[in-house]
Short mmCIF file of the C-alpha atoms (twelve columns), coordinates in Angstrom:
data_MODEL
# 
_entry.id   MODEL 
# 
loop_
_atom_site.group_PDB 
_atom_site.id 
_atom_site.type_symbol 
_atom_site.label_atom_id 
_atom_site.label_alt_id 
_atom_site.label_comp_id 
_atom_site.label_asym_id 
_atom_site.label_seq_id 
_atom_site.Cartn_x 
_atom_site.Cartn_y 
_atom_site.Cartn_z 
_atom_site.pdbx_PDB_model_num 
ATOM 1   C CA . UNK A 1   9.968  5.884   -59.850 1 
ATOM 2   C CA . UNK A 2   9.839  8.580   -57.435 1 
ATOM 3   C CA . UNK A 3   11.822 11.943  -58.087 1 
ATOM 4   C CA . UNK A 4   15.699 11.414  -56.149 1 
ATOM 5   C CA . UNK A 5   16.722 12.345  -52.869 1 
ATOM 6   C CA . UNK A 6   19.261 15.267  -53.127 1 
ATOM 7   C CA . UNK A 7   21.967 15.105  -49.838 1 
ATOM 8   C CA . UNK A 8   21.412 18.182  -47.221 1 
ATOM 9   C CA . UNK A 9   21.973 21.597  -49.436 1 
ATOM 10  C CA . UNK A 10  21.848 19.775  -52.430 1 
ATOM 11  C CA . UNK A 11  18.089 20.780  -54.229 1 
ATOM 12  C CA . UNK A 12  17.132 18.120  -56.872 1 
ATOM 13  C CA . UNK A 13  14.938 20.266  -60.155 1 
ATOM 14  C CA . UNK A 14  11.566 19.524  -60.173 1 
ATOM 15  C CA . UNK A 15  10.414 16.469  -61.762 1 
ATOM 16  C CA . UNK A 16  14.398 15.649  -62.823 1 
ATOM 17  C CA . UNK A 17  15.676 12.118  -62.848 1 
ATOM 18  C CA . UNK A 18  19.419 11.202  -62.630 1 
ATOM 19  C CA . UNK A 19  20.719 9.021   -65.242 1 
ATOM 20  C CA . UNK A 20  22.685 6.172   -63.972 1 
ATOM 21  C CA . UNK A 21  24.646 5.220   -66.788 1 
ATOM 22  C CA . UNK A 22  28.005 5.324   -65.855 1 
ATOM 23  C CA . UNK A 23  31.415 4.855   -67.360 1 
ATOM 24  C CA . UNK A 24  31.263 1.295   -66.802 1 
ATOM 25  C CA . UNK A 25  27.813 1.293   -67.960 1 
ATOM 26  C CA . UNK A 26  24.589 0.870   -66.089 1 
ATOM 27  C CA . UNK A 27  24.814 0.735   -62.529 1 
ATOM 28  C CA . UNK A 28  23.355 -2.413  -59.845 1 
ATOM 29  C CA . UNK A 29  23.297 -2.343  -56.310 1 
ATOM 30  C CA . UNK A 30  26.534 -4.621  -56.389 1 
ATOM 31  C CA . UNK A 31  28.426 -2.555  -58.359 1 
ATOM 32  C CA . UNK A 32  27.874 0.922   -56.169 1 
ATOM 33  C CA . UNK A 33  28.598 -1.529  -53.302 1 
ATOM 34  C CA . UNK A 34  31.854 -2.347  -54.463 1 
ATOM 35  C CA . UNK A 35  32.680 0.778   -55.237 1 
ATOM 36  C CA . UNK A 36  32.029 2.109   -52.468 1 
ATOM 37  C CA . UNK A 37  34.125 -0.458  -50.510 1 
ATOM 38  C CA . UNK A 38  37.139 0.431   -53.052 1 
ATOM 39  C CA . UNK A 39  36.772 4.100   -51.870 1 
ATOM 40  C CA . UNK A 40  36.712 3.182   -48.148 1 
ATOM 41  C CA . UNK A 41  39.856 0.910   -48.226 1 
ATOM 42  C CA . UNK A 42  41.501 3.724   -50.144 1 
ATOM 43  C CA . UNK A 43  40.445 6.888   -48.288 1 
ATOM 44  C CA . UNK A 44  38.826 5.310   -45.051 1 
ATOM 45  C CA . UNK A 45  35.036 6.123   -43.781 1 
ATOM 46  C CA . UNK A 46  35.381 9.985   -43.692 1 
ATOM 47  C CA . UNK A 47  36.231 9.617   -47.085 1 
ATOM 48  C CA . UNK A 48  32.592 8.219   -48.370 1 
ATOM 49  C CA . UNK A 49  30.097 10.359  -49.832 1 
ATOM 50  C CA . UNK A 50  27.432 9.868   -52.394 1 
ATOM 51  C CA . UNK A 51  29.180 13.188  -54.086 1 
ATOM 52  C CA . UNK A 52  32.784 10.716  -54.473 1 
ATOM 53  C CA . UNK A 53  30.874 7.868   -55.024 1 
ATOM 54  C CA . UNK A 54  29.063 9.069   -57.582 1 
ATOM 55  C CA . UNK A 55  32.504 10.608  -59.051 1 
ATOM 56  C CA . UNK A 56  33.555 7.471   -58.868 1 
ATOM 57  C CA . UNK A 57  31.007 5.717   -60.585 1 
ATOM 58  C CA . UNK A 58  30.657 8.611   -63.578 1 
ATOM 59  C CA . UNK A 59  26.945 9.449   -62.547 1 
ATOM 60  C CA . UNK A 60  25.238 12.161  -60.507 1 
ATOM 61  C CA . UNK A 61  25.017 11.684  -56.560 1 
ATOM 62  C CA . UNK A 62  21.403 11.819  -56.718 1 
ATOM 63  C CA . UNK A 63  21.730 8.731   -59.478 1 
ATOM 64  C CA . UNK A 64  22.943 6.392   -56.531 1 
ATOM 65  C CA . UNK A 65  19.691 7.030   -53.797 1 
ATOM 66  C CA . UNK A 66  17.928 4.095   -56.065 1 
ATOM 67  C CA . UNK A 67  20.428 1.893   -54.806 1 
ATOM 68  C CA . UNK A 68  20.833 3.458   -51.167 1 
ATOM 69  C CA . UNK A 69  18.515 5.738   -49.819 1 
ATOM 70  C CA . UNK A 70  21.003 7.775   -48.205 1 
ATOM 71  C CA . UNK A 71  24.695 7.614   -46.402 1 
ATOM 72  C CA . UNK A 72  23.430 5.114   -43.241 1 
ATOM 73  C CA . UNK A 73  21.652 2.687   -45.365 1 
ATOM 74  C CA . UNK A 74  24.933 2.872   -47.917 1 
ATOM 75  C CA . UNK A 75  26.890 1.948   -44.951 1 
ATOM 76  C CA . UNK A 76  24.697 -0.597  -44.220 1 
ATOM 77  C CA . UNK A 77  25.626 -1.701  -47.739 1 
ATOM 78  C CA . UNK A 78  29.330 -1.649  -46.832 1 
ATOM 79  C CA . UNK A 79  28.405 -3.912  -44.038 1 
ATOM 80  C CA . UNK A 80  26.352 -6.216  -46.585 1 
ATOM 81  C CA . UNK A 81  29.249 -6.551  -48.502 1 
ATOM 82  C CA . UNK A 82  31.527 -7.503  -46.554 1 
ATOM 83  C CA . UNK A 83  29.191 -10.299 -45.140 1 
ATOM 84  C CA . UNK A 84  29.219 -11.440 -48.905 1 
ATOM 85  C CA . UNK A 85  32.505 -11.286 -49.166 1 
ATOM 86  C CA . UNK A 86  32.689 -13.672 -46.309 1 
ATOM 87  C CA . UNK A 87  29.663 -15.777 -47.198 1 
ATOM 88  C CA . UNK A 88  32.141 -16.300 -50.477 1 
ATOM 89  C CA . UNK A 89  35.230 -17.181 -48.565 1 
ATOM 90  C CA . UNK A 90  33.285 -19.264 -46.472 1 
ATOM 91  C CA . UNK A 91  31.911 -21.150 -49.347 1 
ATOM 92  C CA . UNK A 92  35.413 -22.116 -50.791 1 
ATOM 93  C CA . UNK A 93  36.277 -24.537 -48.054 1 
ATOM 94  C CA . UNK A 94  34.863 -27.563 -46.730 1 
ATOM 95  C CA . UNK A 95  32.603 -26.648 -43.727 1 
ATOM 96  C CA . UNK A 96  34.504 -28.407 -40.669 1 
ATOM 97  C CA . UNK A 97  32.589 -31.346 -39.093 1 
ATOM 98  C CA . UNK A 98  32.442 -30.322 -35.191 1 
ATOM 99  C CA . UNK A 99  30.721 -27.223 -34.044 1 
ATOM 100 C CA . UNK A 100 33.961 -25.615 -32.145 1 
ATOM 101 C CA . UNK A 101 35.878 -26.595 -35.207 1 
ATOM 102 C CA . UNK A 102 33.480 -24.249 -37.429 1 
ATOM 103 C CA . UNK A 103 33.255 -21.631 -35.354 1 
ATOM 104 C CA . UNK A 104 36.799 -21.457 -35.974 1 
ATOM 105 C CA . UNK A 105 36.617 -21.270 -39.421 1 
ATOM 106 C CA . UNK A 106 33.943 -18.814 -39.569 1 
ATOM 107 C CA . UNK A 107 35.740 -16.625 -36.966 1 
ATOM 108 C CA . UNK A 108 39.186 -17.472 -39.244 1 
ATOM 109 C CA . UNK A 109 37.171 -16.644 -42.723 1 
ATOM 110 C CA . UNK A 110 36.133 -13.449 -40.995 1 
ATOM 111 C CA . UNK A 111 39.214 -12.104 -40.015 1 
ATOM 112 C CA . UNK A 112 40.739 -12.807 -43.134 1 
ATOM 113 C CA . UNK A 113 38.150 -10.153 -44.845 1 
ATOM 114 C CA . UNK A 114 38.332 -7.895  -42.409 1 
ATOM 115 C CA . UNK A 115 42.210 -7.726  -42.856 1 
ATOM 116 C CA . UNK A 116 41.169 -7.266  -46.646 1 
ATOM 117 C CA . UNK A 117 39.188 -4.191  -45.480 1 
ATOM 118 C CA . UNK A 118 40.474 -3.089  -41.872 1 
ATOM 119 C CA . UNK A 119 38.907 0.995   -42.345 1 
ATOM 120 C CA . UNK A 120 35.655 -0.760  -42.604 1 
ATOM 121 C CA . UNK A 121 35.583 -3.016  -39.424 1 
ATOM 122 C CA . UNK A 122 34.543 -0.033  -37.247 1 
ATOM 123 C CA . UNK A 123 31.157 -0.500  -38.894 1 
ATOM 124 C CA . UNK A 124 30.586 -4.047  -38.368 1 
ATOM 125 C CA . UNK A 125 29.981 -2.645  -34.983 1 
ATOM 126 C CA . UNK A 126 28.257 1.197   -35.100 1 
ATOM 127 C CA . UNK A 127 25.464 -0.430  -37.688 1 
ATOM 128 C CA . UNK A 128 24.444 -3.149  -35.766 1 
ATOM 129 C CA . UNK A 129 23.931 -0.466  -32.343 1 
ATOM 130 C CA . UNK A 130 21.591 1.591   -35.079 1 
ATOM 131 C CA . UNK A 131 19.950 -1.148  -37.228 1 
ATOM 132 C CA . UNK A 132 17.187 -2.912  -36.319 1 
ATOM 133 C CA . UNK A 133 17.726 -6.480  -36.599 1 
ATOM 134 C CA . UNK A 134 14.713 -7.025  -39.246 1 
ATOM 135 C CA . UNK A 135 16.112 -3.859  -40.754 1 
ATOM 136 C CA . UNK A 136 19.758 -5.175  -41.641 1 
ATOM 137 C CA . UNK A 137 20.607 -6.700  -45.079 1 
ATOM 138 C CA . UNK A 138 20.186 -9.945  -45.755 1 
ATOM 139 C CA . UNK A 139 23.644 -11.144 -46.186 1 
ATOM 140 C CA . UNK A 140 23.905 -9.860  -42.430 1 
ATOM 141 C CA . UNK A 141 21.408 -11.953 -41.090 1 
ATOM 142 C CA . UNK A 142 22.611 -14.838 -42.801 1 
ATOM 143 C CA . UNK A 143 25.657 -14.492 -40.886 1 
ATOM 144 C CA . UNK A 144 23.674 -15.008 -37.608 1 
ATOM 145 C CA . UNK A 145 21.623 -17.585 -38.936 1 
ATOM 146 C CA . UNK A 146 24.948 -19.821 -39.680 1 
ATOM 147 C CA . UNK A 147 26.114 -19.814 -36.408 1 
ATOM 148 C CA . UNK A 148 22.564 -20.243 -34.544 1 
ATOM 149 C CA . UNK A 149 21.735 -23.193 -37.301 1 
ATOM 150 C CA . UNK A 150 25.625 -24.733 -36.396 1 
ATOM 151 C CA . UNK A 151 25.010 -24.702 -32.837 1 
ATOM 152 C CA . UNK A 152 21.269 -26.033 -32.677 1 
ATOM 153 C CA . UNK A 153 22.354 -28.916 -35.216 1 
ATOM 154 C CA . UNK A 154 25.135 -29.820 -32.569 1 
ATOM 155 C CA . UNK A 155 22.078 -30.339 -30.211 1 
ATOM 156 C CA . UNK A 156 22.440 -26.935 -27.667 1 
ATOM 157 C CA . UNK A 157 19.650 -25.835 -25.967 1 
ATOM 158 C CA . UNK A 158 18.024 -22.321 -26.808 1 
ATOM 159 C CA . UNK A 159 20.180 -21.328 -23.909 1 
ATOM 160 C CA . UNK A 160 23.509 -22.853 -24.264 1 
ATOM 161 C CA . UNK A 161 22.729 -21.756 -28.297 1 
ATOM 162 C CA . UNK A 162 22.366 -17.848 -27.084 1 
ATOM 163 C CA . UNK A 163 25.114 -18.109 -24.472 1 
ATOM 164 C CA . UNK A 164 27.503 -19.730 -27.236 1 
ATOM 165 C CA . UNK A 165 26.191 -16.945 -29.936 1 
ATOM 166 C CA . UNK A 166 27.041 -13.997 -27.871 1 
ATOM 167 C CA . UNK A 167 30.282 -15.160 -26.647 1 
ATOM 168 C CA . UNK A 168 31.571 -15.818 -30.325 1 
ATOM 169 C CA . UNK A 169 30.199 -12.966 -31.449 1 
ATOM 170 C CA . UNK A 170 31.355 -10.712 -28.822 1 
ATOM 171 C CA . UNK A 171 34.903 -12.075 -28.901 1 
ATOM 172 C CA . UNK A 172 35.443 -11.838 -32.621 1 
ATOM 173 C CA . UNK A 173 33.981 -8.575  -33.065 1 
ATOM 174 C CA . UNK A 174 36.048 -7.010  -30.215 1 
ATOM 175 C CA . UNK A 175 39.046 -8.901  -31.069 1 
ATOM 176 C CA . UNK A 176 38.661 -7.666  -34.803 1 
ATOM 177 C CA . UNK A 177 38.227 -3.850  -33.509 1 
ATOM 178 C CA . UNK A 178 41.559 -3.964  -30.722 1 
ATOM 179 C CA . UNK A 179 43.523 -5.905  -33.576 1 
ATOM 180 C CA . UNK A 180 43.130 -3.233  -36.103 1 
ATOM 181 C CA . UNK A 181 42.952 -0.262  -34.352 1 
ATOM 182 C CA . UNK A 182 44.563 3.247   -35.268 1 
ATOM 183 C CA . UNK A 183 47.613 3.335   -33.263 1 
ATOM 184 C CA . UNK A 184 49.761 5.769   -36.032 1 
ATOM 185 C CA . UNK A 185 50.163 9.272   -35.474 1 
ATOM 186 C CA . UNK A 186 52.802 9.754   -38.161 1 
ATOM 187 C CA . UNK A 187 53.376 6.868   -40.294 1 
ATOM 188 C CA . UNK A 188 55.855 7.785   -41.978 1 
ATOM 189 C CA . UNK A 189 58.245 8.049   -39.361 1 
ATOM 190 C CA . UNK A 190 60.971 4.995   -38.642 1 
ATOM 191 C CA . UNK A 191 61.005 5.574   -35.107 1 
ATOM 192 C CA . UNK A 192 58.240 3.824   -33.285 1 
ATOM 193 C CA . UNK A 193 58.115 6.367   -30.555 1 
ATOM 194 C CA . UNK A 194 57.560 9.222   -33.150 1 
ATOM 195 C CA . UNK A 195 55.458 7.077   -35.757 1 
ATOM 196 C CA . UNK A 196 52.873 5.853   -33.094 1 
ATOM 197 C CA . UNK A 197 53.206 9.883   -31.271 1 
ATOM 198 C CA . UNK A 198 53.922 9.093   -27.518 1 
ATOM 199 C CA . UNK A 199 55.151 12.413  -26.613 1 
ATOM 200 C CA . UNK A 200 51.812 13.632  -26.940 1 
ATOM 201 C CA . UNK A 201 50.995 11.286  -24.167 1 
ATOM 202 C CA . UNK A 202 52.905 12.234  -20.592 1 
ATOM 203 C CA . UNK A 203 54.965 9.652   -19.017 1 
ATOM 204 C CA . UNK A 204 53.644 10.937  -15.635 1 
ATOM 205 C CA . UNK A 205 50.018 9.824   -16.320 1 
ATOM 206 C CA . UNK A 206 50.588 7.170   -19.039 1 
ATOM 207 C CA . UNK A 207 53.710 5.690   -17.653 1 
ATOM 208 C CA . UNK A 208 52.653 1.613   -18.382 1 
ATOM 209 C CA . UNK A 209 50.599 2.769   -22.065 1 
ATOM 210 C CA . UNK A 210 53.479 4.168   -23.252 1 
ATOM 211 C CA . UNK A 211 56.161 1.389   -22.214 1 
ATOM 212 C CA . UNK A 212 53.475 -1.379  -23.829 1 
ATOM 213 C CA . UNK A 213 52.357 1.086   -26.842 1 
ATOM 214 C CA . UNK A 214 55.058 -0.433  -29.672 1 
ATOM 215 C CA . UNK A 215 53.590 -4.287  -28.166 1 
ATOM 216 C CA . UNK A 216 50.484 -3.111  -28.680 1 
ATOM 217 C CA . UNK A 217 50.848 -1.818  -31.876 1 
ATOM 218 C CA . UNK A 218 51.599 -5.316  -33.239 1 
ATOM 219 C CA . UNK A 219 48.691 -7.626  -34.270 1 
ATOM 220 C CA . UNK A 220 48.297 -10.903 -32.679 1 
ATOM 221 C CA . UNK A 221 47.300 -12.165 -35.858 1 
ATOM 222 C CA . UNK A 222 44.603 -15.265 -36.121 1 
ATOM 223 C CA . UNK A 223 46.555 -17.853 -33.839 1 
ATOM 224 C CA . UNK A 224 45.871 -14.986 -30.921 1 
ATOM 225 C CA . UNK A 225 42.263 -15.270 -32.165 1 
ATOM 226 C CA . UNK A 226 41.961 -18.983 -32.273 1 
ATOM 227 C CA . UNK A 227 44.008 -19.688 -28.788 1 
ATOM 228 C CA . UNK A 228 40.806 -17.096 -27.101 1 
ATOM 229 C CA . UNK A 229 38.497 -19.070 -29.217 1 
ATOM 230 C CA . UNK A 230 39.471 -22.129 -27.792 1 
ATOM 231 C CA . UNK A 231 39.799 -20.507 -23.921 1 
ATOM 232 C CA . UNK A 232 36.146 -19.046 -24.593 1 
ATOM 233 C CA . UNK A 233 34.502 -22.580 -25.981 1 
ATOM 234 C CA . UNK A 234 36.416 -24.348 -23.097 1 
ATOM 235 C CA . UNK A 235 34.980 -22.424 -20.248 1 
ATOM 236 C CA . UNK A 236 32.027 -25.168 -17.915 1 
ATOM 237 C CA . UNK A 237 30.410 -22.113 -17.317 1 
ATOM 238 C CA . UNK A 238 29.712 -21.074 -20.984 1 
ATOM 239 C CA . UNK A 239 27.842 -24.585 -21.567 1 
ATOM 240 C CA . UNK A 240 27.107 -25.406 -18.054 1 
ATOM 241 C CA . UNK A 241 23.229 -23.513 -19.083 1 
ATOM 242 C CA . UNK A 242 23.155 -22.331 -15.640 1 
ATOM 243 C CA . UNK A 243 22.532 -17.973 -15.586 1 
# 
């Protein structure tokens, strides 16, 4: 095995090997995986590093580059793992006989994890505008695969199948990012005005954002998602195959 990767102003000694034996014993890529996720729904994304992580874990930083190369492909780890998560959730219930009616469930199954692991979501985004699509994890693709598999079983054409893809995927990914958000700017205050900080915002520019800002600090929770689902699959236009 090649000598480890040491993070930028870190300088790895010649020929040296990190042991990665930790305090749970030996590590596996699904183990730094989940740790990592722990650390992220703890202390959010700025605080991951393969330093903490390897804290964490009771090994060296440079121990955990045989599992991820470095912090993006780690994140694209985070990403893998919560696509396992759902693949898991996904596989505890009966898959629903009508396409619509599983593309509810999958979109239902998703937002479930992500509410699991909301300081993660923003990810399920950034990765897929910097990975490659032959490049992302396998449990990712799988994801895609479901959906494009449903759709052509149900008899759509390549068209009406890429049409329907985007749509769904578009909807629940934006949906997931506006329903979770950072809307806090002190949580610990009672007051909504103070908690969510609207003074910092003046009335005189911001007038309607700060009369709606306590609405739209509520979620709308998966009926919201499923009544857009069902306004989305409804459209003639989406199926009607016509550009």
């Amino acid at each position: 095995m090649a000598d480890e990767k040491a993070e930028p102003g870190q300088k790895a000694e010649p020929g040296r090997r990190a042991g990665d034996r930790g305090r749970y014993g030996r590590l596996s890529r699904e183990r730094v995986l989940a740790t990592a996720l722990e650390v992220v729904d703890r202390d959010g994304l700025s605080g991951l590093s393969m330093r903490k992580l390897g804290a964490e874990l009771g090994v060296e930083a440079m121990a955990l580059y045989r599992y991820a190369d470095g912090k993006g492909a780690l994140l694209d780890g985070l990403v893998e793992a919560f696509c396992q998560e759902l693949e898991e959730h996904l596989a505890a219930s009966p898959r629903a006989v009508d396409w619509r009616h599983e593309l509810h469930r999958i979109a239902l199954a998703t937002h479930g994890v992500a509410l699991r692991h909301p300081k993660m979501v923003p990810l399920l985004a950034t990765r897929l505008l910097s990975t490659p699509l032959a490049r992302r994890p396998a449990a990712v693709l799988r994801s895609d695969e479901r959906v494009l598999a449903l759709l052509h079983e149900a008899g759509l054409d390549e068209r009406r199948t890429v049409r329907v893809h985007r749509a769904f995927t578009a909807w629940l990914l934006g949906y997931l990012l506006v329903e979770l958000r950072a809307m806090d700017d002190e949580p610990g205050e009672a007051d909504p005005a103070f908690r969510l900080g609207l003074h910092r915002m003046p009335v005189q520019e911001y007038p309607r954002l700060r009369a709606t800002a306590v609405a739209l600090d509520g979620r709308g929770g998966p009926r919201q998602l499923a009544d857009g689902l069902d306004a989305l699959l409804g459209s003639p236009s989406l199926l009607s195959g016509e550009d």
